[in-house]
N, CA, C and O atoms as a GROMACS GRO file, in nm:
protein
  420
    1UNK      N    1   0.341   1.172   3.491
    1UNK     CA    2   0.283   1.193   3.360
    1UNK      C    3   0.319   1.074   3.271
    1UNK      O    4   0.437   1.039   3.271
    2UNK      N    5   0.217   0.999   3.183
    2UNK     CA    6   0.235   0.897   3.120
    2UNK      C    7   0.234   0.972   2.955
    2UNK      O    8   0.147   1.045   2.907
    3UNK      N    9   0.382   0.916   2.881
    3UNK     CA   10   0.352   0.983   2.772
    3UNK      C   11   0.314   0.860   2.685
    3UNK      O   12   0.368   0.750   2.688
    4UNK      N   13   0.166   0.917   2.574
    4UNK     CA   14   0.103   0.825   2.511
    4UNK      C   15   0.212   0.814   2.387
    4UNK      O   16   0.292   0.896   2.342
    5UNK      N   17   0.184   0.685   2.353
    5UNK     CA   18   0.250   0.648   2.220
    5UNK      C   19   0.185   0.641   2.114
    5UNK      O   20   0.078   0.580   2.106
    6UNK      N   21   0.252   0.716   1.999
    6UNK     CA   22   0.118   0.716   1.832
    6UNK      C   23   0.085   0.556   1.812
    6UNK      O   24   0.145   0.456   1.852
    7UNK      N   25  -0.021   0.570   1.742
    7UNK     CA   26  -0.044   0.449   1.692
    7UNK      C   27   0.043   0.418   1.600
    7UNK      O   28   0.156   0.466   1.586
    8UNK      N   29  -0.022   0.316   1.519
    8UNK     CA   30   0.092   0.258   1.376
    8UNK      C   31  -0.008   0.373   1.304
    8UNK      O   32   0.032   0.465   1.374
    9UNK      N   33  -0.072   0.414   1.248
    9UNK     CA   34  -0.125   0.480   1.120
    9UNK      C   35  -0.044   0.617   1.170
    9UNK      O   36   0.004   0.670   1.070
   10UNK      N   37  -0.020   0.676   1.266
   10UNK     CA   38   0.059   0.814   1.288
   10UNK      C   39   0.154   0.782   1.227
   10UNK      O   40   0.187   0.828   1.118
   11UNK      N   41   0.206   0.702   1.286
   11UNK     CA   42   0.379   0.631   1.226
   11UNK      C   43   0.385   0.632   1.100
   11UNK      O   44   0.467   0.700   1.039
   12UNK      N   45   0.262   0.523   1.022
   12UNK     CA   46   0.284   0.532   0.915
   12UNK      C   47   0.254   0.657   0.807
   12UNK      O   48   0.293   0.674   0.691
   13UNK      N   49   0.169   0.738   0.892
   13UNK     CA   50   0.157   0.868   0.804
   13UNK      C   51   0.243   0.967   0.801
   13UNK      O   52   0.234   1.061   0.721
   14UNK      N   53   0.361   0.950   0.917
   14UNK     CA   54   0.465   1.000   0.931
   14UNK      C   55   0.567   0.941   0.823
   14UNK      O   56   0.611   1.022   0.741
   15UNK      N   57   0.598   0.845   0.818
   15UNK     CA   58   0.693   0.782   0.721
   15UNK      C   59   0.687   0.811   0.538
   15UNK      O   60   0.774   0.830   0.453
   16UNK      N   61   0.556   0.803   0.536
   16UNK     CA   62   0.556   0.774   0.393
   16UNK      C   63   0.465   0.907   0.337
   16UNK      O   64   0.418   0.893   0.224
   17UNK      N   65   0.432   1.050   0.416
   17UNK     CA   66   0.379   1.163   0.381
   17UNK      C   67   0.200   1.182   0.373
   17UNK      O   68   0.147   1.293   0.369
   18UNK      N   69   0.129   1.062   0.373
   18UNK     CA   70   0.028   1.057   0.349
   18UNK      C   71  -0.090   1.059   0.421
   18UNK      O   72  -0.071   1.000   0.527
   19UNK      N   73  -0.204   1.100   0.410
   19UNK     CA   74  -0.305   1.115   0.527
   19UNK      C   75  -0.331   0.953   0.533
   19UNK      O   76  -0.362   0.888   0.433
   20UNK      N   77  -0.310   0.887   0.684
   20UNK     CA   78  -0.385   0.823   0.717
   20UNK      C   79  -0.426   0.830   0.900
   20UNK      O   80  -0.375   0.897   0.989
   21UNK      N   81  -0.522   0.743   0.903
   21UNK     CA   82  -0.560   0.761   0.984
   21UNK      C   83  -0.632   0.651   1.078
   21UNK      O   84  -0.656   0.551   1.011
   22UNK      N   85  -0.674   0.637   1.206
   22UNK     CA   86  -0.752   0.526   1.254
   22UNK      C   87  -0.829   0.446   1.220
   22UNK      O   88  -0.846   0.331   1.261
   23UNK      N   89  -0.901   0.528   1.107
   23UNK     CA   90  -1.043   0.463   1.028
   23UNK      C   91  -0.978   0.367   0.907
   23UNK      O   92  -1.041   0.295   0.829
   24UNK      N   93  -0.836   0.386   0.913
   24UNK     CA   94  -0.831   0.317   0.787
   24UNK      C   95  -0.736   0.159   0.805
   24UNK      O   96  -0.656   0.146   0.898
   25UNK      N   97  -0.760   0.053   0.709
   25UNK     CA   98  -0.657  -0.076   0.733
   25UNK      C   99  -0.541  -0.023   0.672
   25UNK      O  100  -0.522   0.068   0.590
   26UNK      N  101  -0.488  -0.081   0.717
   26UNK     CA  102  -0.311  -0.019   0.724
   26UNK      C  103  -0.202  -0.136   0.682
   26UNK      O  104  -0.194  -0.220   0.771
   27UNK      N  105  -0.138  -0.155   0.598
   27UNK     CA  106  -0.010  -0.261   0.560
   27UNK      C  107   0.118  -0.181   0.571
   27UNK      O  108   0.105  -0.068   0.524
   28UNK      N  109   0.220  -0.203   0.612
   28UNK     CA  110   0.355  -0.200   0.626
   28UNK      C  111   0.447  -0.334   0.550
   28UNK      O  112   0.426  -0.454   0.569
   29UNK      N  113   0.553  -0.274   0.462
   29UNK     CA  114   0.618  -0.425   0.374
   29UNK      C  115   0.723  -0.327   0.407
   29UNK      O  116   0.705  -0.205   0.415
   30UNK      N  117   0.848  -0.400   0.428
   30UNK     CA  118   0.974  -0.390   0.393
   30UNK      C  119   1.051  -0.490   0.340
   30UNK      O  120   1.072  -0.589   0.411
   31UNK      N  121   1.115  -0.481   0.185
   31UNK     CA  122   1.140  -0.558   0.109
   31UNK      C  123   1.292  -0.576   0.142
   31UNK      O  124   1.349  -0.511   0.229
   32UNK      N  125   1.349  -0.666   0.067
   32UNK     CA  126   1.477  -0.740   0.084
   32UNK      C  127   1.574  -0.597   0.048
   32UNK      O  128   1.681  -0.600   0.108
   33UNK      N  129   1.565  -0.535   0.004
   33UNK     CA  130   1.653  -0.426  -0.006
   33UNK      C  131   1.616  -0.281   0.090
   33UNK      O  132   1.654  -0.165   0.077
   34UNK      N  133   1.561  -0.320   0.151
   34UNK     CA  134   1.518  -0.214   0.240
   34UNK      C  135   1.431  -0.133   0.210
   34UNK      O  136   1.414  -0.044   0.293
   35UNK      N  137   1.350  -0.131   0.097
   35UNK     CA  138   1.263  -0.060  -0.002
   35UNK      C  139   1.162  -0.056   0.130
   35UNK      O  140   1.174  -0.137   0.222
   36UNK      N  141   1.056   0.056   0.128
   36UNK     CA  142   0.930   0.042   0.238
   36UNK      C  143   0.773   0.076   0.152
   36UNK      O  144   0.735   0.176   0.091
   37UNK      N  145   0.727  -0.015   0.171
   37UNK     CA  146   0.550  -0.004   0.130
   37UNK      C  147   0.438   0.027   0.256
   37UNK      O  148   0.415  -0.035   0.360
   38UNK      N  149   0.385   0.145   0.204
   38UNK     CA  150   0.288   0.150   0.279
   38UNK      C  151   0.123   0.128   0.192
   38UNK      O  152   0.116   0.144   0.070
   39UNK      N  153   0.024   0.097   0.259
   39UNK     CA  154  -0.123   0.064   0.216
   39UNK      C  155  -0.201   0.092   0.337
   39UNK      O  156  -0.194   0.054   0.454
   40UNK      N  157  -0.302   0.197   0.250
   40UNK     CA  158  -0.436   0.215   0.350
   40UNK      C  159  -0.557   0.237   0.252
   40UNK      O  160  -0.576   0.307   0.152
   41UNK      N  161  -0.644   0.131   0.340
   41UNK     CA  162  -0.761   0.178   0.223
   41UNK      C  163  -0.887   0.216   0.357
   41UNK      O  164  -0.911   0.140   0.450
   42UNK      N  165  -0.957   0.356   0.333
   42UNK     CA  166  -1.053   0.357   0.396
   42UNK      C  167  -1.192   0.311   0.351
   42UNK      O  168  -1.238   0.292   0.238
   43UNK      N  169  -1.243   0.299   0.465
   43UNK     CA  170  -1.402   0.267   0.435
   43UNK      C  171  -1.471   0.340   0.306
   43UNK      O  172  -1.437   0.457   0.283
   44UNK      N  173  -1.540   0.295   0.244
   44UNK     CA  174  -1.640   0.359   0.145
   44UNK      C  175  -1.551   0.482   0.008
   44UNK      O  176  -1.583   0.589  -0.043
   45UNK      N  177  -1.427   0.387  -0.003
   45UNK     CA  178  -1.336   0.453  -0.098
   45UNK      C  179  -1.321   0.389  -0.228
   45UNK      O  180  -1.229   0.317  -0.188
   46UNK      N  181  -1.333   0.357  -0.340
   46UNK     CA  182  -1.332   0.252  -0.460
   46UNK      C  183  -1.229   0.257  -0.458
   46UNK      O  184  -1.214   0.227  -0.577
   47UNK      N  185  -1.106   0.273  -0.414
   47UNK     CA  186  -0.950   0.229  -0.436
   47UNK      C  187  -0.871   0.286  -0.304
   47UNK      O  188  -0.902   0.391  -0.248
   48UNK      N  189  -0.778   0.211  -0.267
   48UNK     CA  190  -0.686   0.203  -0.202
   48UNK      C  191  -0.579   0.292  -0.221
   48UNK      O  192  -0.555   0.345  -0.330
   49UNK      N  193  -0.515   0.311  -0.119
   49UNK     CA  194  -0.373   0.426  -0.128
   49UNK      C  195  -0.236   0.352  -0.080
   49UNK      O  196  -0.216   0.324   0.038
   50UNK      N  197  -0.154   0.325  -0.174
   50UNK     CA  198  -0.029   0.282  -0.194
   50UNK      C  199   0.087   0.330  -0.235
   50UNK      O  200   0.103   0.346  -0.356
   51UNK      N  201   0.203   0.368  -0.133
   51UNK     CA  202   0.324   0.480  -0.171
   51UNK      C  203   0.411   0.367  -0.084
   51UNK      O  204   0.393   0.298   0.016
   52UNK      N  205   0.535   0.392  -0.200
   52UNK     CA  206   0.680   0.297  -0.194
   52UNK      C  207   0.735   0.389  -0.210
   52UNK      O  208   0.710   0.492  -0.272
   53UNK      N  209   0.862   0.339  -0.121
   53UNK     CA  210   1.007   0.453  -0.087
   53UNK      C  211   1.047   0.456  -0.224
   53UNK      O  212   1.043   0.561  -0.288
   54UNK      N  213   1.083   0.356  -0.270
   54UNK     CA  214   1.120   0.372  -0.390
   54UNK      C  215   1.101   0.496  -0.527
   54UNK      O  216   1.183   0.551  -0.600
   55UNK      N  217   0.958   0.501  -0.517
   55UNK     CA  218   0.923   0.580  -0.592
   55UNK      C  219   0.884   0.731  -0.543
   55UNK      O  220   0.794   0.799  -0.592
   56UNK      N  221   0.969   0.770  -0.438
   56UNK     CA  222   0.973   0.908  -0.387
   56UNK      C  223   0.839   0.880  -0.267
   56UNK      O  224   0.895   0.923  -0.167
   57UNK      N  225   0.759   0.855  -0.240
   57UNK     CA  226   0.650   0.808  -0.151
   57UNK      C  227   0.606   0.875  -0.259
   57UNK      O  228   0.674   0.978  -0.261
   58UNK      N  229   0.520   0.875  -0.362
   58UNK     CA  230   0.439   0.871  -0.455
   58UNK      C  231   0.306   0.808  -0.415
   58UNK      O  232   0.309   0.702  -0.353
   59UNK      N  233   0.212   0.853  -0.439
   59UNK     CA  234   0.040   0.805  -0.362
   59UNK      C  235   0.023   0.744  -0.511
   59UNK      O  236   0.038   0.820  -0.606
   60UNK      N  237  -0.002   0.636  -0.528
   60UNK     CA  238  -0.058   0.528  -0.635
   60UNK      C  239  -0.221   0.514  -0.565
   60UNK      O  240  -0.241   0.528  -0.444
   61UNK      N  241  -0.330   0.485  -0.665
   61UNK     CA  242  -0.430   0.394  -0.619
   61UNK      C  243  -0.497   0.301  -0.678
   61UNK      O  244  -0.545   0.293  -0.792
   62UNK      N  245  -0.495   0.214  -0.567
   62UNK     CA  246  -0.494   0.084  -0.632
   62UNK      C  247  -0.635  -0.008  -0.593
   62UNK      O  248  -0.714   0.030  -0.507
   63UNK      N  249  -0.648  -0.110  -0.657
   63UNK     CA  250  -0.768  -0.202  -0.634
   63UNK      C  251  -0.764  -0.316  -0.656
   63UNK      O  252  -0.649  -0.357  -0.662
   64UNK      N  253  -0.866  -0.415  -0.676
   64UNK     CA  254  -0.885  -0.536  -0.688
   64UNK      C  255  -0.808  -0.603  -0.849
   64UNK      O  256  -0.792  -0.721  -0.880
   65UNK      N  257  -0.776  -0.487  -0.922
   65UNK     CA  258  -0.754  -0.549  -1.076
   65UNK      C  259  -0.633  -0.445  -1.094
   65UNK      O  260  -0.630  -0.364  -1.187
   66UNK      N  261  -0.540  -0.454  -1.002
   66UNK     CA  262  -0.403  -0.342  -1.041
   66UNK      C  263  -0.285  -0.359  -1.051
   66UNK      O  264  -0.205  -0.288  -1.111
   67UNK      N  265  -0.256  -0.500  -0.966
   67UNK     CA  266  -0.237  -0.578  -0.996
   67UNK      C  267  -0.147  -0.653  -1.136
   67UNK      O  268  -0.098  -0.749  -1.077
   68UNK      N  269  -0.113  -0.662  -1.237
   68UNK     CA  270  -0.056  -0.697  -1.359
   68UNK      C  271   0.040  -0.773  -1.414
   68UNK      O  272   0.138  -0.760  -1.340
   69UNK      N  273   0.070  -0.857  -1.515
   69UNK     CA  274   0.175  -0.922  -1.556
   69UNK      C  275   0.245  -0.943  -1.682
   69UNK      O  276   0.189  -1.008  -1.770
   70UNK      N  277   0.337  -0.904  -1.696
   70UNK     CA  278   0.374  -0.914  -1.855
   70UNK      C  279   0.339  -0.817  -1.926
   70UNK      O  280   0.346  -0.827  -2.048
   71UNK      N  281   0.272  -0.649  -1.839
   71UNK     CA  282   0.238  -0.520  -1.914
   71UNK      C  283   0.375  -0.472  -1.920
   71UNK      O  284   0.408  -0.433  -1.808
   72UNK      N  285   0.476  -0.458  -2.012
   72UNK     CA  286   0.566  -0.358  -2.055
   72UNK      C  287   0.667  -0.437  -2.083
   72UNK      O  288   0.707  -0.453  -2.198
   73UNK      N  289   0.739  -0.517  -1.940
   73UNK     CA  290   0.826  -0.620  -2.004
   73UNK      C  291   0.767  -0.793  -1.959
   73UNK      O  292   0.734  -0.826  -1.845
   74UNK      N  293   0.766  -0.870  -2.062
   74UNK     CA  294   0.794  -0.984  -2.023
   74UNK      C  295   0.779  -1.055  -1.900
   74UNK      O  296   0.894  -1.075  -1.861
   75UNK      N  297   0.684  -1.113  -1.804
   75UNK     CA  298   0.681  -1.165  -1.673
   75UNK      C  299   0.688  -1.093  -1.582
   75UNK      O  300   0.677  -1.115  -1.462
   76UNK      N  301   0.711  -0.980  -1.652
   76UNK     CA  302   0.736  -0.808  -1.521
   76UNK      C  303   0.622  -0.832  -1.372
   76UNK      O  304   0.537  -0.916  -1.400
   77UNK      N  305   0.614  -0.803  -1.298
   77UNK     CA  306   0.465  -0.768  -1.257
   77UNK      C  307   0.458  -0.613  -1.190
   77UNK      O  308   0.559  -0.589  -1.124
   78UNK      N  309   0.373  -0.516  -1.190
   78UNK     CA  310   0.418  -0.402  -1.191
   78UNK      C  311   0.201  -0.390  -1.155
   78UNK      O  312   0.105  -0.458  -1.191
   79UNK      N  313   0.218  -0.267  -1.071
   79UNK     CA  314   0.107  -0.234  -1.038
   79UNK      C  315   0.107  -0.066  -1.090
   79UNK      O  316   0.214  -0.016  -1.054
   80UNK      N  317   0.036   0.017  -1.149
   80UNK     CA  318  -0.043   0.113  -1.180
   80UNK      C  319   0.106   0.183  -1.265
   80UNK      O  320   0.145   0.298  -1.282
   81UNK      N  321   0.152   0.074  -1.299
   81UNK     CA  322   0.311   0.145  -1.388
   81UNK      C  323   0.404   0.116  -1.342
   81UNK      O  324   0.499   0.124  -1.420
   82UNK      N  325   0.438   0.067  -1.201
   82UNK     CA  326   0.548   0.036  -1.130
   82UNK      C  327   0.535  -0.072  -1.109
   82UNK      O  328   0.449  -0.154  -1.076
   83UNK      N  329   0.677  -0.061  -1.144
   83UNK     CA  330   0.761  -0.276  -1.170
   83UNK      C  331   0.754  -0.296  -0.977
   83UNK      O  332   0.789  -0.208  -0.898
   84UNK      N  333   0.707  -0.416  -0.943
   84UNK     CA  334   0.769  -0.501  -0.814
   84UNK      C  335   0.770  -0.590  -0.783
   84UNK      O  336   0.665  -0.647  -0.810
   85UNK      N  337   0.859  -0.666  -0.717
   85UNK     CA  338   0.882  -0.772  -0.695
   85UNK      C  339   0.820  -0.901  -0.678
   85UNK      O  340   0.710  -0.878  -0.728
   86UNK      N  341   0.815  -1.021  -0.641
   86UNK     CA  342   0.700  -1.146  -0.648
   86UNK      C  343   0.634  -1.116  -0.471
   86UNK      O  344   0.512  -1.123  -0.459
   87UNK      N  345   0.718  -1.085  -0.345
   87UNK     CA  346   0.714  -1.051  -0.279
   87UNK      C  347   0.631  -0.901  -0.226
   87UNK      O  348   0.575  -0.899  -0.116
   88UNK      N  349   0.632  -0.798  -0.304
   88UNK     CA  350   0.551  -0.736  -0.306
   88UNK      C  351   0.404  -0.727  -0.346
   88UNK      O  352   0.302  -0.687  -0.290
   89UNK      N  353   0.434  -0.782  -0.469
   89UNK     CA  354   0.270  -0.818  -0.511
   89UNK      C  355   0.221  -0.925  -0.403
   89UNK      O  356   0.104  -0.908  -0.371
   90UNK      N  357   0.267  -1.001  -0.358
   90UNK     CA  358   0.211  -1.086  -0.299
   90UNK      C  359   0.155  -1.014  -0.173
   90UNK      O  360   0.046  -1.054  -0.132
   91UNK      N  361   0.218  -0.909  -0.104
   91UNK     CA  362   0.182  -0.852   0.014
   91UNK      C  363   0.058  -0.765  -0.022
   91UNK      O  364  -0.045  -0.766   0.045
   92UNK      N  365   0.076  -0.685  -0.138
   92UNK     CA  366  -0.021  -0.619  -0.178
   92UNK      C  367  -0.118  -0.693  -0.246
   92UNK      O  368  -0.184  -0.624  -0.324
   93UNK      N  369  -0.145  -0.796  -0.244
   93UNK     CA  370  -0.284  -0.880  -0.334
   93UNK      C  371  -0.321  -0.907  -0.193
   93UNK      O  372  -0.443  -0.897  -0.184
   94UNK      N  373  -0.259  -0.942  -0.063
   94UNK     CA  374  -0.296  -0.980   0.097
   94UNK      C  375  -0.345  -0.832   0.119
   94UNK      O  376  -0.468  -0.835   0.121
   95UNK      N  377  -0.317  -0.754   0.129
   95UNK     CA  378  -0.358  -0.652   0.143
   95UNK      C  379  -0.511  -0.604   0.111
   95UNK      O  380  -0.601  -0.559   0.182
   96UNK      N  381  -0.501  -0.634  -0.033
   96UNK     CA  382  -0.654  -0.579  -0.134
   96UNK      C  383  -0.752  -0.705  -0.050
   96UNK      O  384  -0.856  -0.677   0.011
   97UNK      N  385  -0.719  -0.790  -0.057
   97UNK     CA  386  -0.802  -0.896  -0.030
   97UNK      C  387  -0.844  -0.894   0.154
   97UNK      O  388  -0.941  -0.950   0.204
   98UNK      N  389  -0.763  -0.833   0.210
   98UNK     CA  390  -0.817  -0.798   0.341
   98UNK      C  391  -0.924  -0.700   0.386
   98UNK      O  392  -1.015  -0.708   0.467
   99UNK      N  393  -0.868  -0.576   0.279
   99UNK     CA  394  -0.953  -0.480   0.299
   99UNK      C  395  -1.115  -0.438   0.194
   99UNK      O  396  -1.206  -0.355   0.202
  100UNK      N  397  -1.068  -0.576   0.082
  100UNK     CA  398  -1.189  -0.531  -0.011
  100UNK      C  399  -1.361  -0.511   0.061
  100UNK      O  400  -1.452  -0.482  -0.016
  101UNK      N  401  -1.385  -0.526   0.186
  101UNK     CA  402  -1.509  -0.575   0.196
  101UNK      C  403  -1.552  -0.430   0.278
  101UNK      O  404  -1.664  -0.414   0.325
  102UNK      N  405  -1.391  -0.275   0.293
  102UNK     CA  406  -1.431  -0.163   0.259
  102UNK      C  407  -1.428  -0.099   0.158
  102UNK      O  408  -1.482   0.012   0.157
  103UNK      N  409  -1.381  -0.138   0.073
  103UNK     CA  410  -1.433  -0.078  -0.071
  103UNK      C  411  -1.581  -0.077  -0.093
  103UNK      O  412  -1.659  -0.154  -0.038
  104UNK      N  413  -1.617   0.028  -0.190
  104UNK     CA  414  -1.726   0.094  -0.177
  104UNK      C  415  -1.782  -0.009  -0.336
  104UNK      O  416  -1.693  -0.062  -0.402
  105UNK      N  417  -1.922  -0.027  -0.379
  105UNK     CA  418  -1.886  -0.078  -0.477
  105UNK      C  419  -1.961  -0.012  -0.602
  105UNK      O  420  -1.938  -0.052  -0.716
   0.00000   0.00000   0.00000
């Protein structure tokens, strides 16, 4: 008997609480403090689904303009209210920009 192994979207829907699934692009970040990001955006959805350990796995959604700088404090950069790092945004702007062409419009 060969036992099958989950994909990464099981995994990641295991980790971070959230429905995803085959149909959808999928990002994994783990930041310098061990913090974990997950991103899935499915086909024909106007925004993306984004939950960080940090913030309890909290489902954020996000898009092409969510992105932000200097909303609350000073040079901050913080997406849909939450502050993160230069490193994160950067993974998550790779992210939007991979998957925008399933966004719905």
């Amino acid at each position: 008997m060969t036992a099958t192994r989950p994909g990464i979207e099981q995994l990641l829907s295991d980790l971070c609480g959230g429905p995803i699934t085959a149909k959808d692009y999928v990002g994994y970040f783990l930041n310098e403090y061990g913090e974990e990001l997950v991103f899935a955006q499915r086909k024909g959805e106007k925004t993306a689904r984004l939950w960080h350990s940090d913030m309890d796995w909290q489902l954020l959604r996000v898009g092409d303009h969510s992105i932000r700088v200097g909303e609350g404090l000073p040079g901050a950069v913080s997406v849909e209210g939450m502050i993160i790092n230069q490193p994160e945004a950067t993974w998550l702007s790779s992210c939007l920009a991979a998957s925008r062409h399933l966004r719905s419009k």
